[in-house]
PDB file with one MODEL, atoms N, CA, C and O in Angstrom:
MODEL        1
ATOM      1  N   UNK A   1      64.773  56.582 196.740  1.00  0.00           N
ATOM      2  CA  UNK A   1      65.664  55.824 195.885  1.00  0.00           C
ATOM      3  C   UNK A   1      66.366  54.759 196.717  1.00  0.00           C
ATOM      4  O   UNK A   1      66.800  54.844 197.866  1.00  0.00           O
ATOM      5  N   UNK A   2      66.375  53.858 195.968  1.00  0.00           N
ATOM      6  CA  UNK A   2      66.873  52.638 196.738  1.00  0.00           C
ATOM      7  C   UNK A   2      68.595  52.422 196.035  1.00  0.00           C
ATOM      8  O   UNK A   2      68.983  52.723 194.906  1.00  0.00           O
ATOM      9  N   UNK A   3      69.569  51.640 197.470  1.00  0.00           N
ATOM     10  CA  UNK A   3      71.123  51.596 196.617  1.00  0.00           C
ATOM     11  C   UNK A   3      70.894  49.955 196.027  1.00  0.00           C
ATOM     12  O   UNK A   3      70.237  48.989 196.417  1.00  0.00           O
ATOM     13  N   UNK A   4      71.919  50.255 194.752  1.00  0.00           N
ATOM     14  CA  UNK A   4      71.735  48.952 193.621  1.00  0.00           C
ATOM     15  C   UNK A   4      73.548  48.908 193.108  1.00  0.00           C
ATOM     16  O   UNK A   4      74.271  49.875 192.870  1.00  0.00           O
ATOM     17  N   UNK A   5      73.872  47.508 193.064  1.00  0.00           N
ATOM     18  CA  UNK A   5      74.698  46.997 192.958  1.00  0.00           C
ATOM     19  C   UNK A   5      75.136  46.173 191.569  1.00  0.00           C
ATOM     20  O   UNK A   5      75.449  45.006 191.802  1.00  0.00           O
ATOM     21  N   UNK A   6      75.217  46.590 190.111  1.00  0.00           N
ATOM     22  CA  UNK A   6      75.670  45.709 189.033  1.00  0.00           C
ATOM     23  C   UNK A   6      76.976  45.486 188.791  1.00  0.00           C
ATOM     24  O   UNK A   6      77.999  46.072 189.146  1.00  0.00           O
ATOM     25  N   UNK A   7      76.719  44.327 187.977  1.00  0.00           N
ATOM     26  CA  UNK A   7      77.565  43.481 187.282  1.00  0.00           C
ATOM     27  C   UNK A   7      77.884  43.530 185.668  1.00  0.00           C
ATOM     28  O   UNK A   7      77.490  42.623 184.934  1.00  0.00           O
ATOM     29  N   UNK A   8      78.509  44.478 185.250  1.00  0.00           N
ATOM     30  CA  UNK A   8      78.060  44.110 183.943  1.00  0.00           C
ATOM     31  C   UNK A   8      79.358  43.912 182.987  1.00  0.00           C
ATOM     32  O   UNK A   8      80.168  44.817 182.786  1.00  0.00           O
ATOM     33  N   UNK A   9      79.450  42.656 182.442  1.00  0.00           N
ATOM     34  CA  UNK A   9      80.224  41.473 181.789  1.00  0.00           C
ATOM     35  C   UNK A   9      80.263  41.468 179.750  1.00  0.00           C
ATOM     36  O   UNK A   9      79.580  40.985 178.847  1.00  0.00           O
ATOM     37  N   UNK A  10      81.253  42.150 179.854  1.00  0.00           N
ATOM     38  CA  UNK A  10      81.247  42.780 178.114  1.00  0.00           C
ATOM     39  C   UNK A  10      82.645  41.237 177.580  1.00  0.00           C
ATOM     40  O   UNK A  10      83.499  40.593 178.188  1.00  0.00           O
ATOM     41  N   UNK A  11      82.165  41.290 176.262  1.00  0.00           N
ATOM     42  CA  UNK A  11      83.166  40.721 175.491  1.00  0.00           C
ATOM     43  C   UNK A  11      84.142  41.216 175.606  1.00  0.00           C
ATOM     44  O   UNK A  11      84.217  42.434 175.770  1.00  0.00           O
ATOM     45  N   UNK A  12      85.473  40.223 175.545  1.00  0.00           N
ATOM     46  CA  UNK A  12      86.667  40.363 175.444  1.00  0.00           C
ATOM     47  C   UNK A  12      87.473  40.678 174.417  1.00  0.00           C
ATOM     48  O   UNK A  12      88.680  40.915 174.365  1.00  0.00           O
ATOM     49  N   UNK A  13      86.089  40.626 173.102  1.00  0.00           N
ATOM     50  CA  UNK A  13      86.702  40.672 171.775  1.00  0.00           C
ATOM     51  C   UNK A  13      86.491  42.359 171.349  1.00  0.00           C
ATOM     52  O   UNK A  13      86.650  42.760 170.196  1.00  0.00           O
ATOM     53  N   UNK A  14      86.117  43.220 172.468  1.00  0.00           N
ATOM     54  CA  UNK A  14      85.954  44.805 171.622  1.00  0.00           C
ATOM     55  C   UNK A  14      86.718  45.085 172.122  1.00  0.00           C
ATOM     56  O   UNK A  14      87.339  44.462 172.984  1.00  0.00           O
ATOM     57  N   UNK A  15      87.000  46.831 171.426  1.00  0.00           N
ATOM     58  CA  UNK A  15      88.081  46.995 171.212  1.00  0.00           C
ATOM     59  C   UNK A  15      87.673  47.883 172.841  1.00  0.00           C
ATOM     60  O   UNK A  15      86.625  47.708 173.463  1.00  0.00           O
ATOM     61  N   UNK A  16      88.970  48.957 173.316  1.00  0.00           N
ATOM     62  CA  UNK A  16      88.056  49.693 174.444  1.00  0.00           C
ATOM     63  C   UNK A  16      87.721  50.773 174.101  1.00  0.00           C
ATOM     64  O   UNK A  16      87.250  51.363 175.073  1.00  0.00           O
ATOM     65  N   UNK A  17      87.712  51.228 173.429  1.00  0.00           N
ATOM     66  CA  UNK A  17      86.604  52.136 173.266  1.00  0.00           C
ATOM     67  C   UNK A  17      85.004  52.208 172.973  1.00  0.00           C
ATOM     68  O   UNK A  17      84.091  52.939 173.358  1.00  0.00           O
ATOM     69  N   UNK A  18      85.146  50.786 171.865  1.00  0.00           N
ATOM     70  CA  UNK A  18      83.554  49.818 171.701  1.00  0.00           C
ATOM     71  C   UNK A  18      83.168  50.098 173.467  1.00  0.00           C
ATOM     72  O   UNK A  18      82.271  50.784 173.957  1.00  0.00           O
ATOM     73  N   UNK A  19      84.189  49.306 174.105  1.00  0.00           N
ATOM     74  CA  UNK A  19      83.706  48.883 175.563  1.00  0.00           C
ATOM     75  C   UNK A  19      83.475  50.231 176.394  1.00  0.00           C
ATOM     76  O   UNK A  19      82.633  50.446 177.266  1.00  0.00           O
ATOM     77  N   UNK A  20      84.022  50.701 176.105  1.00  0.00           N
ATOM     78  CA  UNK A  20      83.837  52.618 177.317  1.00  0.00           C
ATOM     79  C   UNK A  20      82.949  52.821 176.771  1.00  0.00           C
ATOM     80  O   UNK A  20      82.167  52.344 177.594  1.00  0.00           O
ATOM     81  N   UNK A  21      82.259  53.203 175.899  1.00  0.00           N
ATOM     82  CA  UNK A  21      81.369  53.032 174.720  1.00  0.00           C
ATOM     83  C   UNK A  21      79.930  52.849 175.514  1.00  0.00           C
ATOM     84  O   UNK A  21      79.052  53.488 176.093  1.00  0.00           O
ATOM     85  N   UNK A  22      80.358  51.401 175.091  1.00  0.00           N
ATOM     86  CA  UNK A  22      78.571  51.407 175.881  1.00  0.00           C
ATOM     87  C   UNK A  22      78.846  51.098 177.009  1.00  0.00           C
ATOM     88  O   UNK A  22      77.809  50.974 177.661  1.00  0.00           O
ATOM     89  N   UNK A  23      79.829  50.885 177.650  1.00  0.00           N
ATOM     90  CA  UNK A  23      79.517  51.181 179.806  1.00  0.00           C
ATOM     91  C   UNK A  23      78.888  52.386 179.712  1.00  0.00           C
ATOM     92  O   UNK A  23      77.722  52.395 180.107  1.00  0.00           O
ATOM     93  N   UNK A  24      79.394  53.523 179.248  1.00  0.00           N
ATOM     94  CA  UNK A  24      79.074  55.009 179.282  1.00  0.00           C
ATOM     95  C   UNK A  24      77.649  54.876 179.027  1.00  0.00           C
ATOM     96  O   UNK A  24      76.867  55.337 179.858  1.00  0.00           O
ATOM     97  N   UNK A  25      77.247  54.344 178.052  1.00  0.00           N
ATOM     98  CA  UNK A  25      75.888  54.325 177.990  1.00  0.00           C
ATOM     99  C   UNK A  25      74.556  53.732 179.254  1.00  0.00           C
ATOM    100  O   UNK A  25      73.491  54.180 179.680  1.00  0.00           O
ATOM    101  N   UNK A  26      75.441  52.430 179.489  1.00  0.00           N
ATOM    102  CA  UNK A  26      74.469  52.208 180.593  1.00  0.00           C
ATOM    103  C   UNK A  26      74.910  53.162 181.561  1.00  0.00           C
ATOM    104  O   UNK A  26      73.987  53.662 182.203  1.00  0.00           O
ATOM    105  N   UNK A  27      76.333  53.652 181.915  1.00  0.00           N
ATOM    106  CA  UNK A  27      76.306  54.765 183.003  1.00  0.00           C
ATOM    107  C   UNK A  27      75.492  55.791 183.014  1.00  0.00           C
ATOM    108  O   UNK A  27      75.237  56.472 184.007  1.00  0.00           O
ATOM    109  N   UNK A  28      74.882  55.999 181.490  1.00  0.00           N
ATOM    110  CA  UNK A  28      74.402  57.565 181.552  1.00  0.00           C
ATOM    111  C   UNK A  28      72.439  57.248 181.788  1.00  0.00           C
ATOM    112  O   UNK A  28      71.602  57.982 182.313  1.00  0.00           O
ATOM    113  N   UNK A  29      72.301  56.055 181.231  1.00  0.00           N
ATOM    114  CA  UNK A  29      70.893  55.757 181.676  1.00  0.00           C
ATOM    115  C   UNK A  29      71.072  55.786 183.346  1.00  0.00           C
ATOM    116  O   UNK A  29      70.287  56.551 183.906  1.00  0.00           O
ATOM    117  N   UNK A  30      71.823  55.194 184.047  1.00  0.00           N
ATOM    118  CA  UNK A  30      71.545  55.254 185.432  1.00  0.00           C
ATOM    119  C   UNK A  30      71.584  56.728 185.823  1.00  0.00           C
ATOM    120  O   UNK A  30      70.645  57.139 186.504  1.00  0.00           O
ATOM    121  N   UNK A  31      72.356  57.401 185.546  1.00  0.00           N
ATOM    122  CA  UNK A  31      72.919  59.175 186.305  1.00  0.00           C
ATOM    123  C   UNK A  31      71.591  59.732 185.553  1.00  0.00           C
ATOM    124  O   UNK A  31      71.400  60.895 185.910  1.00  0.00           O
ATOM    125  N   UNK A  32      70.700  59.323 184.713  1.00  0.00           N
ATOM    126  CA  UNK A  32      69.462  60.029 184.216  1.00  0.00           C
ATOM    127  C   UNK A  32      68.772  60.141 185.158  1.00  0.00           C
ATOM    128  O   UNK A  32      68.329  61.252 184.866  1.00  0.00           O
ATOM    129  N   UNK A  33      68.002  59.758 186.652  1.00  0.00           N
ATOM    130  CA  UNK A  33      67.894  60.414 187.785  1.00  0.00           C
ATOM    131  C   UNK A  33      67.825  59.388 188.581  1.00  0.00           C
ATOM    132  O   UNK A  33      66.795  58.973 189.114  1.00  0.00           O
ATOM    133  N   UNK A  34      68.970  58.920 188.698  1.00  0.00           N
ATOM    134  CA  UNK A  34      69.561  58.105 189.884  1.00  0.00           C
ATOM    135  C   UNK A  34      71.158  59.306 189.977  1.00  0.00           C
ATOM    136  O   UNK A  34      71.394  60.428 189.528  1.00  0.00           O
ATOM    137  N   UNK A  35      71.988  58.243 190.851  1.00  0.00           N
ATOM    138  CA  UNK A  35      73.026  58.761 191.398  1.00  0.00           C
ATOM    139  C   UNK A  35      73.930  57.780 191.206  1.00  0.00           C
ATOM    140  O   UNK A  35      73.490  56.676 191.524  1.00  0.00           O
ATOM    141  N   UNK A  36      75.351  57.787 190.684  1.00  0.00           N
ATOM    142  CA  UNK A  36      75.965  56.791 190.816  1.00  0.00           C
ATOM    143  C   UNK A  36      76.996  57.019 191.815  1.00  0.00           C
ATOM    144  O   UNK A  36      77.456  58.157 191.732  1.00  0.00           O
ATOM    145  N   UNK A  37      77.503  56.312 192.725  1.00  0.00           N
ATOM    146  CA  UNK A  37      78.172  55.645 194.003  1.00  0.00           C
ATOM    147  C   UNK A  37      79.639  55.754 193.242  1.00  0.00           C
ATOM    148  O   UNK A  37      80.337  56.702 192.880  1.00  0.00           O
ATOM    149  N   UNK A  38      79.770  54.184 193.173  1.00  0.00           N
ATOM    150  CA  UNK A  38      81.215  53.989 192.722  1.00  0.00           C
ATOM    151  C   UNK A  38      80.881  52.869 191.437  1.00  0.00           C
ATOM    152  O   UNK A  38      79.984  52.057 191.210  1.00  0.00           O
ATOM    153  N   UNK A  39      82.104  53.303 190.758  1.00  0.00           N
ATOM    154  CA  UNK A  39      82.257  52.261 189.643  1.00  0.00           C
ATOM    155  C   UNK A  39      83.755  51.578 190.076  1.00  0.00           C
ATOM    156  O   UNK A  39      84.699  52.235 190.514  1.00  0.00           O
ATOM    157  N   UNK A  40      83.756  50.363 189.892  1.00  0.00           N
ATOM    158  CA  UNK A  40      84.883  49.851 189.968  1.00  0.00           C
ATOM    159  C   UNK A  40      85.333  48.776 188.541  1.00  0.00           C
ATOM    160  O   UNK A  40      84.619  47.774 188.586  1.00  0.00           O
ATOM    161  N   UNK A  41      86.050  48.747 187.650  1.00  0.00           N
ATOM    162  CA  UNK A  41      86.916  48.507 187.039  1.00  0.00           C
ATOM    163  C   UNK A  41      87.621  46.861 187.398  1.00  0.00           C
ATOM    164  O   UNK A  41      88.724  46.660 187.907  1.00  0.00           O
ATOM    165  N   UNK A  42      86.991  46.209 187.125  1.00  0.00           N
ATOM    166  CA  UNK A  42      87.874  44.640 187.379  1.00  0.00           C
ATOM    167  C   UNK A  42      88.925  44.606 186.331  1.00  0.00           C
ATOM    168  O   UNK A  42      90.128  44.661 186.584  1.00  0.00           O
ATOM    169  N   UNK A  43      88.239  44.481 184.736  1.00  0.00           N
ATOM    170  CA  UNK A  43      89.035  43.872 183.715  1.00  0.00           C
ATOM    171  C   UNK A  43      88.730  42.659 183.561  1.00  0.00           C
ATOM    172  O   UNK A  43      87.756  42.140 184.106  1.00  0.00           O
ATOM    173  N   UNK A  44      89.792  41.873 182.549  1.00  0.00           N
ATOM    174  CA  UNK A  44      89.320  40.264 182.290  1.00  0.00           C
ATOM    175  C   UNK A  44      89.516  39.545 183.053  1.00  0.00           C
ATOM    176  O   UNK A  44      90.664  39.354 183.453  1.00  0.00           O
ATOM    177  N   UNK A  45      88.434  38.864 183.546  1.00  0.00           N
ATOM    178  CA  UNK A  45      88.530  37.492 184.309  1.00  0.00           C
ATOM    179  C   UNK A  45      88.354  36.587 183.794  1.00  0.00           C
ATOM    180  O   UNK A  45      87.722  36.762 182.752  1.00  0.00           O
ATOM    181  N   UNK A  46      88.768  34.982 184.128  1.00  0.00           N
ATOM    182  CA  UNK A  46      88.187  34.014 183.884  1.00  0.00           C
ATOM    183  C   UNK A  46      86.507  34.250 184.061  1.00  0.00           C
ATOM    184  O   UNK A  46      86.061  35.054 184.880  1.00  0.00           O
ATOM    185  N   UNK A  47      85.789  33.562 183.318  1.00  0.00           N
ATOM    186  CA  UNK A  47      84.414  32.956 183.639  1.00  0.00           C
ATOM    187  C   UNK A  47      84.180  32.096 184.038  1.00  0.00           C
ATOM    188  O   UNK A  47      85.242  31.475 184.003  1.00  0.00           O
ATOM    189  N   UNK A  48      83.355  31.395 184.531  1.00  0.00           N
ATOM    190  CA  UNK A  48      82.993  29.789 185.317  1.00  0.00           C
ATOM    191  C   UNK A  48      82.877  29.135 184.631  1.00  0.00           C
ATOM    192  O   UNK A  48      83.509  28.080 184.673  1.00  0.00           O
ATOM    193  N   UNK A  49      81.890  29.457 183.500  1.00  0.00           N
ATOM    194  CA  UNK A  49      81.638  28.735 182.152  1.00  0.00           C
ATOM    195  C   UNK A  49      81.465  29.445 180.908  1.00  0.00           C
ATOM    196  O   UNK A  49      80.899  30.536 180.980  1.00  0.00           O
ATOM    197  N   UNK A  50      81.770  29.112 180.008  1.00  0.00           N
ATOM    198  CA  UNK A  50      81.520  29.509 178.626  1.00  0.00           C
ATOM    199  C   UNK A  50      80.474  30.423 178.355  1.00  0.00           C
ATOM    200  O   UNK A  50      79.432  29.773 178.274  1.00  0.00           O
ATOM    201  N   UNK A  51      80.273  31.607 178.181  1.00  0.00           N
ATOM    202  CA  UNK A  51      79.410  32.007 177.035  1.00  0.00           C
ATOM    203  C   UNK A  51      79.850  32.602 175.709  1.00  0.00           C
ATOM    204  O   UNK A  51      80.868  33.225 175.408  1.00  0.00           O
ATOM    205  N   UNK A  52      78.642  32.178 174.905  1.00  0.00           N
ATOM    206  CA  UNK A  52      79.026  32.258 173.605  1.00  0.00           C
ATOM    207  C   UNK A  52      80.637  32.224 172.939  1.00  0.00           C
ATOM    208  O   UNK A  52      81.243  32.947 172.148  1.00  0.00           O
ATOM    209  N   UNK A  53      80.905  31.220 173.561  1.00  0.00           N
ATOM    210  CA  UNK A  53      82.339  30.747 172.726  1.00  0.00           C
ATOM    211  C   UNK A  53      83.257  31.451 173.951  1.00  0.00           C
ATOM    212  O   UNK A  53      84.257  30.775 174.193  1.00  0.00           O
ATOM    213  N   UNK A  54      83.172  32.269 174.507  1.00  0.00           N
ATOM    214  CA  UNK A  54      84.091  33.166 175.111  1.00  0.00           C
ATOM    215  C   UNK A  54      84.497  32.617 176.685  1.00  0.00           C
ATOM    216  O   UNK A  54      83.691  32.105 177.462  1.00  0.00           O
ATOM    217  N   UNK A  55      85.345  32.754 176.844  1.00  0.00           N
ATOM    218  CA  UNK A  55      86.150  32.247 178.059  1.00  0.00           C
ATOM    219  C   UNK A  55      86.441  32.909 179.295  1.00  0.00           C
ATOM    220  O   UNK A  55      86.655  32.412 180.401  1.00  0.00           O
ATOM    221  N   UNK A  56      86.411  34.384 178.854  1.00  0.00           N
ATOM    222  CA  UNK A  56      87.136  35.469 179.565  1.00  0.00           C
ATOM    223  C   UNK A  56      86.018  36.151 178.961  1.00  0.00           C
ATOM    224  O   UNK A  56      85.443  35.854 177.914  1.00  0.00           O
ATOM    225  N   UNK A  57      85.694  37.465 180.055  1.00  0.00           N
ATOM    226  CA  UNK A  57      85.240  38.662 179.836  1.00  0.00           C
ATOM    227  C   UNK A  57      85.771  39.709 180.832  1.00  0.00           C
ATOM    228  O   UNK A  57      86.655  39.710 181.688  1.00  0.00           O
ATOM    229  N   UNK A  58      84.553  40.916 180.207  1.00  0.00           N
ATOM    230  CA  UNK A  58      85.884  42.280 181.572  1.00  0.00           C
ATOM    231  C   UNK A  58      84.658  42.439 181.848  1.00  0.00           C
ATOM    232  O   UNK A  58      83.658  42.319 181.140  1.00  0.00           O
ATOM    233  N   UNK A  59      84.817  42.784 183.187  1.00  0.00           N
ATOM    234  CA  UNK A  59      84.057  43.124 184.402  1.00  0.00           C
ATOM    235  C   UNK A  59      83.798  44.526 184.567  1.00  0.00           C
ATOM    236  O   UNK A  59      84.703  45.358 184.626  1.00  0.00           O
ATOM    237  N   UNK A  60      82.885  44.730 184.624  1.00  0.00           N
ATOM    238  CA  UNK A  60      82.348  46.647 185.541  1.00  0.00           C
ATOM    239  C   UNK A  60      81.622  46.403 186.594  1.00  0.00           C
ATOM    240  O   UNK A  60      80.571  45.782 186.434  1.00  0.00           O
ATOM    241  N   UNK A  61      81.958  46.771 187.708  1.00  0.00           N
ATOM    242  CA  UNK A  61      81.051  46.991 189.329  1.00  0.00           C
ATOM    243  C   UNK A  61      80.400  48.070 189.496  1.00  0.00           C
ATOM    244  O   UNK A  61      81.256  48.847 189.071  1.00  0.00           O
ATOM    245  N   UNK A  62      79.727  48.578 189.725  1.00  0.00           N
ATOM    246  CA  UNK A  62      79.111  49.704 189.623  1.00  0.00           C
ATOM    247  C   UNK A  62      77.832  50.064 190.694  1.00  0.00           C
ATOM    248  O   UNK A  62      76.726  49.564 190.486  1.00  0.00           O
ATOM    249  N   UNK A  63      78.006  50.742 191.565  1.00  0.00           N
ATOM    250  CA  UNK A  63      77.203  50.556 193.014  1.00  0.00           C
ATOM    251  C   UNK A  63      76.385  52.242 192.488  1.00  0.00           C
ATOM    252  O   UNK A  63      76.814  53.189 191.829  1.00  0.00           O
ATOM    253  N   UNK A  64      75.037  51.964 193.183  1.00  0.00           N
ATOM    254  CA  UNK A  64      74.270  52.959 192.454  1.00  0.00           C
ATOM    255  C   UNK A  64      73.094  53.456 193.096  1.00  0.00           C
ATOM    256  O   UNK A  64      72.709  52.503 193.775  1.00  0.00           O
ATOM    257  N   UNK A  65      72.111  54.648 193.306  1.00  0.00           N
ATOM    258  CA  UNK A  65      71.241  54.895 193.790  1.00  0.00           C
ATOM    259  C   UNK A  65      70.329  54.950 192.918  1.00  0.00           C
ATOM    260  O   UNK A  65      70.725  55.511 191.896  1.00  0.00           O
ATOM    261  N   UNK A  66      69.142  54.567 192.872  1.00  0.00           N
ATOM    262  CA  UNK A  66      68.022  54.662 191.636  1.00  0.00           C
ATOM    263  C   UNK A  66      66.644  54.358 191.712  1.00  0.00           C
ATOM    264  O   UNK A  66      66.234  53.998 192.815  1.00  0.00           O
ATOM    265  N   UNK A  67      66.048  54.410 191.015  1.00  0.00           N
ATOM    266  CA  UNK A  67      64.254  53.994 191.051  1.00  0.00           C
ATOM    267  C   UNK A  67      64.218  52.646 190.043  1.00  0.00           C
ATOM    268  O   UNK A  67      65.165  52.165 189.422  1.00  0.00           O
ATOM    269  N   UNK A  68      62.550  52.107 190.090  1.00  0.00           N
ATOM    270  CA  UNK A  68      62.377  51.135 189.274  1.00  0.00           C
ATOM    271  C   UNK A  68      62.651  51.371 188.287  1.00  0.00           C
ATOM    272  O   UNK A  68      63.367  50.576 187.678  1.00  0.00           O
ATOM    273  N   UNK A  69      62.018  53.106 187.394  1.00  0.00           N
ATOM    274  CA  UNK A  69      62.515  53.109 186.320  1.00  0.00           C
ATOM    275  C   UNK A  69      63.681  52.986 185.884  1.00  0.00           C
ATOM    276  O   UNK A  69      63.893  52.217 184.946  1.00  0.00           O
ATOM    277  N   UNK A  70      64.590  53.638 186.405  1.00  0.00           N
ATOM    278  CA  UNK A  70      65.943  53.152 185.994  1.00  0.00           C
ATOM    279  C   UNK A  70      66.144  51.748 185.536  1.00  0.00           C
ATOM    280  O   UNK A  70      66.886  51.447 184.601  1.00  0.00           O
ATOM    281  N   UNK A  71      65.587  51.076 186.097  1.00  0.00           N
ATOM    282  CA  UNK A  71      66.372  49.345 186.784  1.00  0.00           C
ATOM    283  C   UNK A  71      65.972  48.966 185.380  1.00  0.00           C
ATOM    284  O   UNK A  71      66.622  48.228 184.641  1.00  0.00           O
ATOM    285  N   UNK A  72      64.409  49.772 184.992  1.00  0.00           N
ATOM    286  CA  UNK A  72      63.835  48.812 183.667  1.00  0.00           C
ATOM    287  C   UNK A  72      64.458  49.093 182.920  1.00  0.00           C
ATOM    288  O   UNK A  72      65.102  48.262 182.280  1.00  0.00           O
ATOM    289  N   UNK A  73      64.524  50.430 182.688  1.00  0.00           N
ATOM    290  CA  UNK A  73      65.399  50.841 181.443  1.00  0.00           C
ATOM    291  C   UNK A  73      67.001  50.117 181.488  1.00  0.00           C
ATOM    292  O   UNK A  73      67.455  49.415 180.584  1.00  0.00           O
ATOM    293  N   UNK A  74      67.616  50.426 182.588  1.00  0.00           N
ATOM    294  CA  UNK A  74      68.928  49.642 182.433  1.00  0.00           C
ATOM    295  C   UNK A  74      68.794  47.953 181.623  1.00  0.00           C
ATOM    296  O   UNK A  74      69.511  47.579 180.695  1.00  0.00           O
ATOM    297  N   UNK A  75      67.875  47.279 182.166  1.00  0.00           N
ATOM    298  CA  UNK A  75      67.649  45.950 182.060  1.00  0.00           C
ATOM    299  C   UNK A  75      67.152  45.905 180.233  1.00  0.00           C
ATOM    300  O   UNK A  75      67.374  44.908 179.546  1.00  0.00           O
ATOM    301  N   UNK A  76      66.623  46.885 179.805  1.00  0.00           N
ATOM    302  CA  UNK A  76      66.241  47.002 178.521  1.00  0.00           C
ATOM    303  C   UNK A  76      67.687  47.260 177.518  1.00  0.00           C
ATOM    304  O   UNK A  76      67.968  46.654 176.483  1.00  0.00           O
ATOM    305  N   UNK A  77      68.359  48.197 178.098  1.00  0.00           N
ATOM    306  CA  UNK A  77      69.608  48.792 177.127  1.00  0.00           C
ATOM    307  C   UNK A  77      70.807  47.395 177.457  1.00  0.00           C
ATOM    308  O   UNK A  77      71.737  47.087 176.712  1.00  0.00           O
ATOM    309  N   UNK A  78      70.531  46.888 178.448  1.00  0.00           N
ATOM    310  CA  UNK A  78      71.326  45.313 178.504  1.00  0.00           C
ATOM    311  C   UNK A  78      71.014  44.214 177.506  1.00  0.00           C
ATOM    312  O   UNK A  78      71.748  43.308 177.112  1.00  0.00           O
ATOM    313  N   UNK A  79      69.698  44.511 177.172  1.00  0.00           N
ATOM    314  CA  UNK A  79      69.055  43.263 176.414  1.00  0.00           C
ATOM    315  C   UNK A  79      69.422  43.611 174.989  1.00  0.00           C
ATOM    316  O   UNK A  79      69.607  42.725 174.154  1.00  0.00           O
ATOM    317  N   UNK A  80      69.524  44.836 174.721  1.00  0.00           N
ATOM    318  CA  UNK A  80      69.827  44.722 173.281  1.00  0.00           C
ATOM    319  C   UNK A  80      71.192  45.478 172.642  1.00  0.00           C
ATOM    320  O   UNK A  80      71.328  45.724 171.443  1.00  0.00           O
ATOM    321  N   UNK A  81      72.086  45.768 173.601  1.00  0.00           N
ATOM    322  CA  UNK A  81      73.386  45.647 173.134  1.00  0.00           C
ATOM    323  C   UNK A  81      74.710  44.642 173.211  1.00  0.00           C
ATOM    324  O   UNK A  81      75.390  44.051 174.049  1.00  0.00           O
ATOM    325  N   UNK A  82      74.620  44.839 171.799  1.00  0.00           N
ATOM    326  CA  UNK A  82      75.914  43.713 171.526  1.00  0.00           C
ATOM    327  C   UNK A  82      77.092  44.063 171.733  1.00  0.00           C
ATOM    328  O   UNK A  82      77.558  45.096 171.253  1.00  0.00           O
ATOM    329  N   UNK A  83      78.052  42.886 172.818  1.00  0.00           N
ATOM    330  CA  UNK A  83      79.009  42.375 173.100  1.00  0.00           C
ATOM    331  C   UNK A  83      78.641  42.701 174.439  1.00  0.00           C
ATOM    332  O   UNK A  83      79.693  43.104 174.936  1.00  0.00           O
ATOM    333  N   UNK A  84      77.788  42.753 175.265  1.00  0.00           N
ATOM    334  CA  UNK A  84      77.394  42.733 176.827  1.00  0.00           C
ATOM    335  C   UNK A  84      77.168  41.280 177.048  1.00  0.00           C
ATOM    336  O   UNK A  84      76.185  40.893 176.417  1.00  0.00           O
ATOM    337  N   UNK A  85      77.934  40.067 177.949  1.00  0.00           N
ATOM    338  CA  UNK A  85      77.640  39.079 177.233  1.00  0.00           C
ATOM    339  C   UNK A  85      76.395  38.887 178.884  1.00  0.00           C
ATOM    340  O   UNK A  85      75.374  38.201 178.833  1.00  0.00           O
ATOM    341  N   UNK A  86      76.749  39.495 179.888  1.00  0.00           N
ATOM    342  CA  UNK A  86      75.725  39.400 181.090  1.00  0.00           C
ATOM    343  C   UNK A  86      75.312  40.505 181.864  1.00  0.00           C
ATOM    344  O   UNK A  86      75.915  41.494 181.449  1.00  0.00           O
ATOM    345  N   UNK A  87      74.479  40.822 182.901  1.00  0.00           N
ATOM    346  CA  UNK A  87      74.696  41.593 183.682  1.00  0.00           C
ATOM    347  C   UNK A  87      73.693  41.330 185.051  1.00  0.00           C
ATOM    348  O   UNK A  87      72.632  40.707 185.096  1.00  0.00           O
ATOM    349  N   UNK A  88      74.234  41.851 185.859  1.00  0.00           N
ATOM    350  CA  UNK A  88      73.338  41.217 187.078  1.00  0.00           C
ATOM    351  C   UNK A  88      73.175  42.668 188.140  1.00  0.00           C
ATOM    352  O   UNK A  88      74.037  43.536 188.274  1.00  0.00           O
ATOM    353  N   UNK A  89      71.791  42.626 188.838  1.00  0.00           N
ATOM    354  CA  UNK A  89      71.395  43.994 189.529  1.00  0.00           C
ATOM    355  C   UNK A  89      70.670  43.225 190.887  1.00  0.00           C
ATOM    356  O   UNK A  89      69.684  42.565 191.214  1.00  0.00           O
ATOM    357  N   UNK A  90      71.844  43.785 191.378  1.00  0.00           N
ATOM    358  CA  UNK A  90      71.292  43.365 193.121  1.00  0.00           C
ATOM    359  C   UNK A  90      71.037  44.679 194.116  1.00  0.00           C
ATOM    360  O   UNK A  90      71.843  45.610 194.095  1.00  0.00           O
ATOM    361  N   UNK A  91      70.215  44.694 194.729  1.00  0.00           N
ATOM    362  CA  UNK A  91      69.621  45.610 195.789  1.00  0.00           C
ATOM    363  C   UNK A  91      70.368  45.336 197.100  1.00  0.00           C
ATOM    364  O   UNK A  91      70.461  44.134 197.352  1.00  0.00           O
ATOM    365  N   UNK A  92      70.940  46.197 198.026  1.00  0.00           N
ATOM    366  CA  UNK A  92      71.802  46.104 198.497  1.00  0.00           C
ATOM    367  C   UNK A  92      70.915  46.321 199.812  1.00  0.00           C
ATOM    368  O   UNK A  92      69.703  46.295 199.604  1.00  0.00           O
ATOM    369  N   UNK A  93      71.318  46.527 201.107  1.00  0.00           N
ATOM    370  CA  UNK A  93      71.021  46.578 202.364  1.00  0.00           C
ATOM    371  C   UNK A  93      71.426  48.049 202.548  1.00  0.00           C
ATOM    372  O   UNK A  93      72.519  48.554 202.294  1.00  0.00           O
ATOM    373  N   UNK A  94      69.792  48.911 203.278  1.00  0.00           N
ATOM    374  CA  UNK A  94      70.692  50.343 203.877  1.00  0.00           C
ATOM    375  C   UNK A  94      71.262  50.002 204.955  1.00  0.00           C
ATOM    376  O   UNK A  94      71.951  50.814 205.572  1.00  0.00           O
TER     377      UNK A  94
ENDMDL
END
């Protein structure tokens, strides 16, 4: 298993529980047989630029041990839930 590093960037407009909601969800696809590290908790930031109308979103960090499958499946449950407005998966250095 290789360590993996996301980003993942929810609307500002749910409520938090919408938002614990589905973090939990992508959390629980990763802990399906990966390992999760640390999650870290930003909250709303500015964005650089606009998406979809939105200005601000909240942030989840989330450092992680996992396989390809994971990565696909994560990258799949990103693509089709709404109010995730990004998310980004970087492979980290052992």
């Amino acid at each position: 298993m290789r360590k993996y590093e996301s980003v993942f960037i929810f609307a500002p407009n749910l409520s938090e529980e919408e938002r614990v909601a589905k973090f939990d969800r992508m959390k629980n696809v990763i802990e399906t047989t990966g390992a999760t590290v640390d999650i870290d908790e930003w909250g709303t930031r500015k964005l650089a630029y606009d998406i979809n109308d939105f200005k601000e979103g909240y942030y989840y960090v989330c450092t992680y041990e996992a396989n390809n499958e994971v990565l696909t499946e994560v990258d799949r449950i990103a693509h089709i839930t709404d109010g995730l407005l990004r998310n980004l998966v970087i492979k980290l250095d052992n």
